[in-house]
N, C-alpha and C positions, 0 to 999 in steps of 0.2 A: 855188466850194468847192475846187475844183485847186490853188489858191493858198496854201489854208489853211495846211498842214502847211509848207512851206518858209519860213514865215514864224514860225509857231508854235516851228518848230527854229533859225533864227538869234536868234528872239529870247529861247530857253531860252540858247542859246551866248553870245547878252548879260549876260545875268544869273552867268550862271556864271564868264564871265571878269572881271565885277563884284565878285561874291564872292573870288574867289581874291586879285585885286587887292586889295582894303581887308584882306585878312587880312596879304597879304605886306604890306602899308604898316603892319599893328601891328606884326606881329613886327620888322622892319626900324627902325620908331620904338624898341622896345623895346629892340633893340639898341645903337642910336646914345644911350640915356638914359641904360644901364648905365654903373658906375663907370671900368669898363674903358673905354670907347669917349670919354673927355674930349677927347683931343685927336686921335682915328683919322678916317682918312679911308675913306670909303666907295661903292662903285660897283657898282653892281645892275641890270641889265636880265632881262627874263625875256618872249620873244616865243612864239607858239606855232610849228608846224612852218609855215606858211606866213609868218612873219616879221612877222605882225600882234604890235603892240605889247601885252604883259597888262601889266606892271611895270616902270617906268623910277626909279630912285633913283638921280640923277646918273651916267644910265650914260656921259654924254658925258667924265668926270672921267677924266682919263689918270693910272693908277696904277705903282708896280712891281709886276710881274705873279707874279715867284719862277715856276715850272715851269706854269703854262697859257701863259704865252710858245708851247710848243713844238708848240701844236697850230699857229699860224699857219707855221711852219719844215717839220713833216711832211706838211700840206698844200701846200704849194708845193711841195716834193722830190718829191712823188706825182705832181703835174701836168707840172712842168717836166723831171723826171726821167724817169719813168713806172716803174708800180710793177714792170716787171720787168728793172730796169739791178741790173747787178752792177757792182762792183768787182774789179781785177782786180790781182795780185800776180804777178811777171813775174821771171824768171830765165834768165839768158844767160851766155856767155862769151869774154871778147876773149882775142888769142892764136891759138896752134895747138893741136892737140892730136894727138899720137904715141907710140902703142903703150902707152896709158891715162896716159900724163903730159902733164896743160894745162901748153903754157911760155906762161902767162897768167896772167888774172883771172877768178873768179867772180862774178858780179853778184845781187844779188836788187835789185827794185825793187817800189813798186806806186801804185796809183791813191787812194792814201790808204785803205785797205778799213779801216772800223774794226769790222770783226768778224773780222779776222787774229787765230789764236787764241785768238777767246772761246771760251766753258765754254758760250754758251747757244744753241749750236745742235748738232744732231749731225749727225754725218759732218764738223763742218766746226771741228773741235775743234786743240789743237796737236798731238799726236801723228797727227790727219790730216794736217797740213799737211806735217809731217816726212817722212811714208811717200811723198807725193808728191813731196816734192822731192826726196827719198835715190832712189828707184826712176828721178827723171826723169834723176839724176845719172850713176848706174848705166848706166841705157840708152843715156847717152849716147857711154859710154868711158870715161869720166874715173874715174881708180884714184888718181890725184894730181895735185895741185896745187901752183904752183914758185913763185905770187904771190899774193895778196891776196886775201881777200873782201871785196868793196866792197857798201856796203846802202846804194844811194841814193834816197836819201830828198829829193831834189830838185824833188817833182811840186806840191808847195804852197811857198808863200815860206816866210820863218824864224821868224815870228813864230805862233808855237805858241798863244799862251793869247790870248781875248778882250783889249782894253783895259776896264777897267772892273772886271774882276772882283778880289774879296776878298782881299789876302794871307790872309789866312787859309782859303782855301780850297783855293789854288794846291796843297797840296802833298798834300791826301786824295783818294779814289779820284774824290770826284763833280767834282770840279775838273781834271781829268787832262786834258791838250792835246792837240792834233791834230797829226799830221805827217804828213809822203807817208808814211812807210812807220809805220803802229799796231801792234802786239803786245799781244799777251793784252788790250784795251781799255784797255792803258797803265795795269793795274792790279797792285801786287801787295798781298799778304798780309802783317804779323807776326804770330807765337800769341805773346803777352804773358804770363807770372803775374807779379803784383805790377807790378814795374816793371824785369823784365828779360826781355829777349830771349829767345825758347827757338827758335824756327825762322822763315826765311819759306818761303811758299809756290816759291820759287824763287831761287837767287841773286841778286843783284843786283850788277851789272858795275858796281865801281869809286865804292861808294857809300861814305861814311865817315860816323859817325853823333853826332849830340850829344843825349842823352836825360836832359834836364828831366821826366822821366816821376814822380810821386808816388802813391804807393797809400792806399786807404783811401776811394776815392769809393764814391758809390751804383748809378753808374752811369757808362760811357764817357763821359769829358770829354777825350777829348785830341782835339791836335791835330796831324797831319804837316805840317812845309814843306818843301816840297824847289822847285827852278826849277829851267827846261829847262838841258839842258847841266852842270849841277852838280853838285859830286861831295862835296857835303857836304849833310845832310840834317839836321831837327830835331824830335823831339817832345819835346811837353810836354803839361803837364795831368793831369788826375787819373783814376784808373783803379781799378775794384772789385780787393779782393784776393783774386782767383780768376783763372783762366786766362780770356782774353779776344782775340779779333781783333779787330786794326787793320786796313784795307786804306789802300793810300797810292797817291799818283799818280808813276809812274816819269819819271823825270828826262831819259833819254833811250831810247826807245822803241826806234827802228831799230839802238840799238849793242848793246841786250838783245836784240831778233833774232840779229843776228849773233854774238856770243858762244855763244848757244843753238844756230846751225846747225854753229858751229865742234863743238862740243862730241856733237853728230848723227855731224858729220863722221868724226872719232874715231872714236866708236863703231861705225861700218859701214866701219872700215878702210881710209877716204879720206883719205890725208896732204894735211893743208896749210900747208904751208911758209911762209907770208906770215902777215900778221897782220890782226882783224880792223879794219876802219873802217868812217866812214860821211863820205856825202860833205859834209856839214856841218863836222865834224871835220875833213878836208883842209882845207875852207874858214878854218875857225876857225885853223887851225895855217897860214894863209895861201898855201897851195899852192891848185893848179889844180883844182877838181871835176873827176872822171873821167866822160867820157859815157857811158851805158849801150849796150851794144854794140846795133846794129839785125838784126845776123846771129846765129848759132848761141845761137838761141833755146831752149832747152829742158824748159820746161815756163810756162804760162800757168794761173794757179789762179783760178779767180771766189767769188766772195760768191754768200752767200745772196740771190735777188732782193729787191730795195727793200720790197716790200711787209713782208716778213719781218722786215726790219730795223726799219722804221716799227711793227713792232708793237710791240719791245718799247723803242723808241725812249720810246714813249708809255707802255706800262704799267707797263715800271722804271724810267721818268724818268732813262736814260743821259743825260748833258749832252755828254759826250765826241758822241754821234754826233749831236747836233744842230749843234756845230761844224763837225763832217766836212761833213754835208750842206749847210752855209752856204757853206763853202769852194769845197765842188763844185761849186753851182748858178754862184757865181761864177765857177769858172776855165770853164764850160761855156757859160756864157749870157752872158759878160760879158769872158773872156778873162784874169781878172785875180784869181787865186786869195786875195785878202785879205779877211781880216774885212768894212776896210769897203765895198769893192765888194759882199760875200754882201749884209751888213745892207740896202744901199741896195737892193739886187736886191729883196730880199723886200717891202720896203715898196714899190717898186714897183710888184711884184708885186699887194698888195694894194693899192692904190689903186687898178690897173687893175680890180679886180673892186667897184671903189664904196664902201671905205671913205674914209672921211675921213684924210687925211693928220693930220693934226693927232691925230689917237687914237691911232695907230700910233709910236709912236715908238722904235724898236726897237734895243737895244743890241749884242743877239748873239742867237745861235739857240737857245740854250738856256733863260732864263731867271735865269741863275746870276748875271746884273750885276745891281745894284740900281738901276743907271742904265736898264732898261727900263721906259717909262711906256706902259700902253695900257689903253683903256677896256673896260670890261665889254660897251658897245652893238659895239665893234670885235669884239671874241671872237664873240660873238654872231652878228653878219653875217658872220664866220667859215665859224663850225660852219652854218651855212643855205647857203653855198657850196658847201662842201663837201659837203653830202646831197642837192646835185642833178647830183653828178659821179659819173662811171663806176666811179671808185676808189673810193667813201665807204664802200661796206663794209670793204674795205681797213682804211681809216682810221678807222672805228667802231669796229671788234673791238680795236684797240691800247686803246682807252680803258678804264681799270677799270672794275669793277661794283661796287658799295657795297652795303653789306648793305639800306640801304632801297629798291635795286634801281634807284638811279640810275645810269645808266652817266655818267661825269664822270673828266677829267683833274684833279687836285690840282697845289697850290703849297703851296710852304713857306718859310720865310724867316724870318732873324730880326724879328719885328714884321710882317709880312706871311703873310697868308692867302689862296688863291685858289681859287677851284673857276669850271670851266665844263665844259656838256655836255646829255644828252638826257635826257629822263625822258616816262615814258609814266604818267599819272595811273592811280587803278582805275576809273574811270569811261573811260579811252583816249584821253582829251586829251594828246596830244603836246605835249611844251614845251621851247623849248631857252634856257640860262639861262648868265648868266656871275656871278661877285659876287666883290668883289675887296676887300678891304680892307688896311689899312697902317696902322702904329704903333698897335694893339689893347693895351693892355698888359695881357696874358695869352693864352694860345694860340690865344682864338676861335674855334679849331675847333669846340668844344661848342654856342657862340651861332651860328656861321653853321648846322648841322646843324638850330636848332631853325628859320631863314625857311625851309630846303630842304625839311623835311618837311610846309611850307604846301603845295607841289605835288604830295605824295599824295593 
């Protein structure tokens, strides 16, 4: 009789992951019959938390993923990284300095931090950042300065933006590139009415504008383009006629630093004589990059640790710091700060943890190329890695919570939809689930919501 019950319980758990399975296979049929889904492709795995198979609908099919890409990038950053590396933002100065005048240069550099200046941490805000370095200035002597601010931006190669991604993406906020030195998230603001200009959130150094802007839409349809280094910028598209924000991707991140610390400088009555640069700019203008001096260091800033950054990596789908972290794993683990060293790192990466190379196909760390193909069964053996690692809470809590109480990262994409993540039935069946779909014609958000809520 000892027997009975452990028997009686697996084989009620048969039954059950029976049921669930032929439901997810209606709604799943139903989907793929609808008008919408003619020519959509689709990939669906759904295991429970021991990685036993409930529902496979071509999870092996390698998709574009649009933003669940970025659970596989914040998971490797967590491991390879560990959740408590900062980034670090470094200022120095070559020269002398006598009787509070540098007959030199001041430097700021960093380790690429790309939360220099975000709004979404506190204490670690810009006007933090300002108080720190004016005070570090201050303390240091220096009343003035006879040469240059130099912002070197030297610590990753030149190449700012993924290969792959959208001109039309390059020049709005979620498209914004990576360089050694970040600011504000390489983000800024326009307040629009109609289709004119009324403020941004902050100067912008040396931008010139061409505005295709038309009023009278229902809703925000523009778009920014700007490229690295470029000093002409262009929206278009159509825009309600009511007062409305744009945010954009800054063109060049480390010379908006510097102009912003010149302008610090000013104000707390530190003359600087020289003008501002960065050491790309020299380069560009064919001169020699300046080295960041090794001596008279004066002030050392850090990041929020990793873990904090990973949170909201994942739950505002930043794209910008899934780059960073590609980069970094690469110049750290691999020597060789480029895209595609990061990309190869991470599939690496994962394949050493037993996915299938072949699923994984990874174009960037963020999700934002459409050139990312990977399968819903790969997401899946993912997220079951990761919840038997030391960081997984870490790396849980970044994930949203949906109002039917799924915790789940989202994708979005033109003609691309994705979800993957955990869910705890009301019955306490644990399930962790990926479904990926491409070329849906219509937003399928609605249709995938109705197989999701088979796992309540």
């Amino acid at each position: 009789m000892k027997n009975v019950f452990p028997i009686f319980l697996l084989s009620t758990q048969m039954v059950l992951a029976q049921n669930i399975a032929q439901k997810l296979d209606t709604a799943t049929k139903n989907l793929m019959e609808s008008s919408g889904a003619v020519s959509s492709n689709l990939s669906f795995y759904v295991s429970d938390e021991n990685g036993n198979p409930v529902y496979d609908y071509q999870g092996n099919k390698g998709l574009s993923t649009a933003s669940t890409q970025k659970i596989f990038t914040a998971a490797a950053a967590l491991e390879g990284l560990g959740k408590n590396y900062t980034f670090k933002t470094t200022s120095a100065y070559s020269g002398t300095l006598s009787n509070g005048t540098l007959n030199g240069t001041l430097f700021v550099t960093s380790t690429g931090d790309p939360t220099l200046g975000s709004w979404r941490y506190e204490s670690y805000k810009p006007e933090n950042f300002k108080q720190k370095l004016i005070e570090a200035i201050k303390k240091s002597g220096i009343k003035k300065i006879s040469g240059d601010l130099i912002v070197d931006d030297s610590y990753f190669d030149h190449q700012t933006i993924p290969g792959g991604w959208p001109w039309d993406d390059l020049g709005n906020y979620y498209g914004a590139g990576v360089w050694g030195v970040n600011w504000r998230e390489n983000q800024f603001d326009i307040h629009i009415n109609g289709t004119e200009f009324k403020s941004f959130s902050y100067p912008l150094e040396g931008v010139n504008w061409l505005n295709d802007l038309k009023a009278g839409g229902s809703s925000d349809q523009s778009l920014i383009f700007t490229a690295p280094h470029s000093d002409v910028a262009l929206i278009n598209g159509t825009l309600p006629s009511k007062p409305v924000t744009v945010s954009g991707a800054v063109p060049d991140p480390p010379l908006q630093l510097g102009v912003e610390v010149r302008q610090w400088l000013k104000e707390s009555g530190i003359d600087l004589a020289g003008k501002v640069v960065t050491n790309s700019q020299l380069e560009i203008e064919g001169k020699k990059p300046l080295e960041f001096p090794k001596q008279n260091v004066i002030l050392t800033y850090e990041s929020p640790t990793l873990d904090k950054i990973v949170y909201w990596f994942l739950r505002k789908s930043i794209n910008m710091y899934g780059e960073t972290l590609i980069k970094t794993l690469a110049k750290k683990k691999k020597g060789n700060p480029s895209f595609k060293t990061g990309v190869a790192y991470l599939k690496e990466f994962w394949k050493g943890k037993g996915i299938n190379p072949a699923m994984i196909n990874f174009a960037d760390g963020s999700g934002l190329s459409p050139q990312n193909y990977v399968s819903a069964k790969a997401e899946v053996q993912a997220l079951l890695y990761a919840k038997k690692q030391s960081w997984f809470e870490t790396y849980y809590d970044g994930f949203p919570t949906q109002d039917n109480g799924i915790k789940m990262k989202s994708g979005t994409m033109r003609d691309t939809k994705s979800y993957a993540g955990f869910h705890t039935s009301k019955e306490g069946k644990k399930y962790v689930f990926s479904i990926i779909i491409n070329n849906y014609q219509g937003s399928g958000g609605a249709e995938l919501q109705k197989i999701l809520n088979v796992l309540k």
